[in-house]
N, C-alpha and C positions, 0 to 999 in steps of 0.2 A: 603385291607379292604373289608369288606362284601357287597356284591350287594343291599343291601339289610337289615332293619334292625330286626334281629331276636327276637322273643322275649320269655325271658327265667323267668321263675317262678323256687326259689330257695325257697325248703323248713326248710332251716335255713341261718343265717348267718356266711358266712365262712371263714370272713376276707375281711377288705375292700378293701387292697393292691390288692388282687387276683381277686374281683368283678370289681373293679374301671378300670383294662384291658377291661371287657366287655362294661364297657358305655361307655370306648375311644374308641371302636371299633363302636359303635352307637347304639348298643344291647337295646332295652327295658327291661328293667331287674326289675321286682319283686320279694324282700327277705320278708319272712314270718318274721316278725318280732317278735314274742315270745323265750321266751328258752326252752320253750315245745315244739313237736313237732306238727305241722298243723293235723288237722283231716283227714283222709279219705277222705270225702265228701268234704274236701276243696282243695286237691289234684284234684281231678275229673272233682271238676267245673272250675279250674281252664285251665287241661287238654283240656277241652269240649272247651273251649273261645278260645282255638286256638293257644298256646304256640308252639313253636318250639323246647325247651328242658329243661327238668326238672335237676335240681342240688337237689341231695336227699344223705341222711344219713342212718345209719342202724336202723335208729328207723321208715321209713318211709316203710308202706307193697305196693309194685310194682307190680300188678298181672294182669292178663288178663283184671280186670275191667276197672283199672286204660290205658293201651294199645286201649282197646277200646274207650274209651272215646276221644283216641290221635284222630281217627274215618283218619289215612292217615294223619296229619299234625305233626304230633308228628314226631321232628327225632333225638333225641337222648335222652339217661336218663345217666346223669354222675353221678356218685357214691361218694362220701368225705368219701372212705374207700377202703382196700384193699379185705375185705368181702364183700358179695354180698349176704348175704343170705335172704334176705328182697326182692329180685327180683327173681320175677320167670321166669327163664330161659327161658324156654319152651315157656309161654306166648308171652315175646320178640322176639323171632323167629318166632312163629306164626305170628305176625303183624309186622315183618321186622320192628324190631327196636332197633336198637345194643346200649350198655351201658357201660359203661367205668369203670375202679375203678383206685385206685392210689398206687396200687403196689411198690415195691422198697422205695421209697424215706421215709418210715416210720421204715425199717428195720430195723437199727443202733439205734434209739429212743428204738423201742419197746426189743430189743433185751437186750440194755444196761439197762432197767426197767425191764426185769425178773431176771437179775442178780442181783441189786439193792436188790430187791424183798427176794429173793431167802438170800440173805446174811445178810440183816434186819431181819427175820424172824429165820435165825440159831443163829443170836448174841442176838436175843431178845430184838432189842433196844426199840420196843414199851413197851415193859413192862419196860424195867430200864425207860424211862422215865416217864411212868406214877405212878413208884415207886416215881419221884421224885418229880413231878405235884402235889400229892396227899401227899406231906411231910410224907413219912414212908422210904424214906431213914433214915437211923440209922447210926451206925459205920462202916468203913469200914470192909469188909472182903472175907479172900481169895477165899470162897465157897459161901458164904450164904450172899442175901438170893436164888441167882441161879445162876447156870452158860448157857453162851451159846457157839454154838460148832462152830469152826472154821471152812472155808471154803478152805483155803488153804490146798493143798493135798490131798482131800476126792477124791471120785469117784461120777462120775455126768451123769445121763442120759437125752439124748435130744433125746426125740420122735419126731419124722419129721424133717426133714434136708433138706428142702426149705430155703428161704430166711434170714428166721430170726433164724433157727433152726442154720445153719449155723456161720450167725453173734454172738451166742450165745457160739457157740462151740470154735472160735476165742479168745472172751473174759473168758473163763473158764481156756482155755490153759494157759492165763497166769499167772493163780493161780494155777500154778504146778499138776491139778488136770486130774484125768485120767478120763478118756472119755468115757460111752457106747453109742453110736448109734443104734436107731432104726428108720427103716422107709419101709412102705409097698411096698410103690410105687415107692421109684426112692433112688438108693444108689449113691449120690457124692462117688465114691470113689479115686478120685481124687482130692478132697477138701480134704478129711480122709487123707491119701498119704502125701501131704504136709503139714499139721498141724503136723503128726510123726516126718516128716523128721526138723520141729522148734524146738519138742520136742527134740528128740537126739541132735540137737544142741547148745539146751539151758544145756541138762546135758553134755554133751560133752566140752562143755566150764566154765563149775562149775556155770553158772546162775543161777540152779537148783540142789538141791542134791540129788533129790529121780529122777529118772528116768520114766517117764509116758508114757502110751501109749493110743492110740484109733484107736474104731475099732466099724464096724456094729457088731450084734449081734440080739437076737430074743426077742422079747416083754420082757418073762418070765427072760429069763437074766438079761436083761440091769434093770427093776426093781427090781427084787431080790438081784443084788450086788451095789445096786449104793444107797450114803447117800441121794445124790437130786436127783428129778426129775423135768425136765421142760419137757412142752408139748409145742410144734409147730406144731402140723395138723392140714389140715382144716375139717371144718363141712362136714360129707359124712354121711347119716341118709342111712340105710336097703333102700335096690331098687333101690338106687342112683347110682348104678356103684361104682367099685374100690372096695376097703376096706373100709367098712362102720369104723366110729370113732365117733357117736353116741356113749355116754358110754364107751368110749374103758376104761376108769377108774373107775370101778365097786368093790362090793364090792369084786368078786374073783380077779380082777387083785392090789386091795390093800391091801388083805393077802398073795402075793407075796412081799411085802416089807417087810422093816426092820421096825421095830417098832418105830425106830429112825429118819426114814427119811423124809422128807422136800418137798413135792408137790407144784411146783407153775404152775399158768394153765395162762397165756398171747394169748391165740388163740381164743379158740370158748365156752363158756359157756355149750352145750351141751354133749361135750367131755368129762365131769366128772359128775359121779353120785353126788349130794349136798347132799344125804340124806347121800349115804354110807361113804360120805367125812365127814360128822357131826358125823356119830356114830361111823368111827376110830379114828378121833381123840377122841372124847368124852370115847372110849374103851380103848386109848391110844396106838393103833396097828398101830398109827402113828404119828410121830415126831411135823410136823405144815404143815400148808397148806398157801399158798399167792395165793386169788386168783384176778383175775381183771376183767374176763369176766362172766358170769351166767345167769343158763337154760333160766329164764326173768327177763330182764334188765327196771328200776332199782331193785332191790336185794326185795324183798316181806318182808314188815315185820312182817310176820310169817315166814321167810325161817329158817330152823332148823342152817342154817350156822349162825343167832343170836344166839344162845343159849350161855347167859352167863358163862356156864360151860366148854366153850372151846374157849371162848375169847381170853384167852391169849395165845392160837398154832395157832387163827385161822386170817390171818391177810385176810381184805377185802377192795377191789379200786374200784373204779368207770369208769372201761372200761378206763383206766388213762395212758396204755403202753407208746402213740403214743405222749402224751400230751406233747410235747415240741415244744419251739414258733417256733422254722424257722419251723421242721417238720409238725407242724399244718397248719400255716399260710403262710409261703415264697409262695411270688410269683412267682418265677421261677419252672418250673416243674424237675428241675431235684433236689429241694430244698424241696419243701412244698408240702404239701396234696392239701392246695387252687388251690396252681399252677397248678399240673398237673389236678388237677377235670377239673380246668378253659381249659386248653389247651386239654382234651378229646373231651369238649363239643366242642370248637373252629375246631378242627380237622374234626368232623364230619358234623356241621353247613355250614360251608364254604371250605366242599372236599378237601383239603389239599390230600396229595399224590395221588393227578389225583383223589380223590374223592374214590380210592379205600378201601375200610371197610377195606378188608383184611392186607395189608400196615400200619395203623393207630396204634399207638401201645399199646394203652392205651384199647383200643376197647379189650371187652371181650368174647361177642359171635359172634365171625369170621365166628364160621362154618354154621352160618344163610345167609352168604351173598359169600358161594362160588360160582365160576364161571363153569359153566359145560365147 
């Protein structure tokens, strides 16, 4: 138990299973009570009063203001997300103060929602339903009044091959469907390797009659021959280091596709142009679009991705991947988003591994608190 009782200002509420740990623990703990998110200024003053660790979302901006204001008592900021773009890195380091996100435990969720996504959007169940909503179903028939395209045995590209890019590629394989891989930064080829080697033995044992295969390959490839695409990278903007993915789906990289193919974007909103996304489909130089996350969240009602006129290719979620109840809410951190947020903050609060940052595993920016 804590020396001591800490007190934590949580700018939403994140489950009470996973809060209710902290007041067993003796924690003074204020939850911003609205479903919108706290102001700025109420983050600050809250900061200023003396808080020990803030529980924030990605609708909450974390910058140098808010760091100062911690003014030295501020010592952790846990994140109820596996993004971080809402927190300024930089900032945090400057004022020695590490922040946690909830990596992993969302993977499986968000993964098995772009497939979800991805395969709703090829069968067109929104429109047959709202065919049916709308009483203009008529007589059966074998074409008309549309068809949608099956997902079993197309070819399928997964940009980034992290965590979820991964868990994506698992679930795809076993819809018989061949695989292109791309990723800037880091090739599993060793995940790749064994997924083939299920492959060959799913057709090798007649599981499968068409024989598939996966394999990396380069941007222009893997969109030019693939029916789908998902996206799994994270946000990297120009200046950032790495491979910026700002845009990396523009309107040049969507006149590399088939006219026919299927966009779904589960990662970062900035990652796909909205405009050039509304005027291929609208131009029809592309098949449908599912998307979940965008440029600003919630979705603007001017954003061209309304336009009636591509309603029915363009299907739209509300940041919704992750949205399943243990993944949301489970108290245990190796279960729920709440859990591990909660046991970030707890790790750092009360030094858990000899108090080492670096050790903590949840802890994001390590390299502010190495040891010379």
């Amino acid at each position: 138990m804590p020396d001591k009782s800490f007190r934590v200002f949580a700018t939403c509420d994140i489950g009470q299973p996973a809060l209710e740990i902290l007041r067993q623990r003796g924690y003074q703990l204020e939850v911003y009570p609205d479903a919108d998110p706290p102001p700025k200024s109420l983050i600050i003053e809250k900061v200023k009063s003396g808080v020990d660790g803030l529980i924030t979302t990605l609708r909450d901006k974390i910058d140098a203001e808010v760091f100062a204001a911690g003014n030295g008592h501020l010592k952790v900021v846990a994140q109820l997300a596996v993004g971080f773009d809402n927190i300024n890195r930089a900032d945090a380091n400057v004022h020695k103060v590490p922040f946690t996100n909830t990596a992993d435990v969302l993977t499986e969720a968000t993964a098995e929602f772009a497939f979800f996504t991805m395969a709703a959007a090829a069968r067109r169940l929104w429109t047959a339903e709202k065919l049916v909503r709308e009483q203009k179903w008529g007589t059966w028939h074998p074409f008309l009044p549309f068809l949608g395209d099956e997902v079993t045995g197309k070819t399928v590209a997964i940009i980034g091959t992290g965590r979820i890019g991964l868990a994506m590629i698992k679930k795809c394989s076993g819809f018989d469907m061949d695989i292109l891989c791309y990723d800037a930064a880091y090739q599993n080829k060793d995940y790749i390797a064994a997924i083939q080697r299920v492959m060959d033995l799913r057709f090798d044992t007649g599981i499968q009659k068409q024989r598939t295969t996966i394999r990396y390959v380069d941007l222009q490839e893997a969109l030019s021959f693939s029916d789908f695409i998902s996206i799994h990278v994270p946000l990297i903007r120009e200046g950032e280091g790495g491979t910026p993915t700002h845009h990396l789906i523009n309107d040049k990289t969507l006149r590399w596709m088939k006219p026919t193919a299927y966009l779904v974007n589960t990662s970062r909103g900035p990652v796909v142009d909205e405009v050039a996304i509304a005027q291929a489909l609208k131009g029809k130089r592309l098949g449908g679009a599912a998307l979940d996350v965008f440029e600003k969240e919630p979705l603007p009602s001017d954003s061209p991705l309304r336009d009636p006129a591509i309603e029915d290719t363009c299907r739209l979620y509300p940041h919704f991947a992750s949205a399943g109840r243990i993944t949301r809410l489970d108290p245990h951190p190796d279960k729920g988003m709440a859990g591990r947020c909660v046991q970030g903050l707890i790790d750092v609060l009360e030094k858990n591994y000899g108090g080492d940052i670096q050790q903590m595993p949840y802890v994001v920016n390590k390299e502010a608190f190495k040891r010379d």
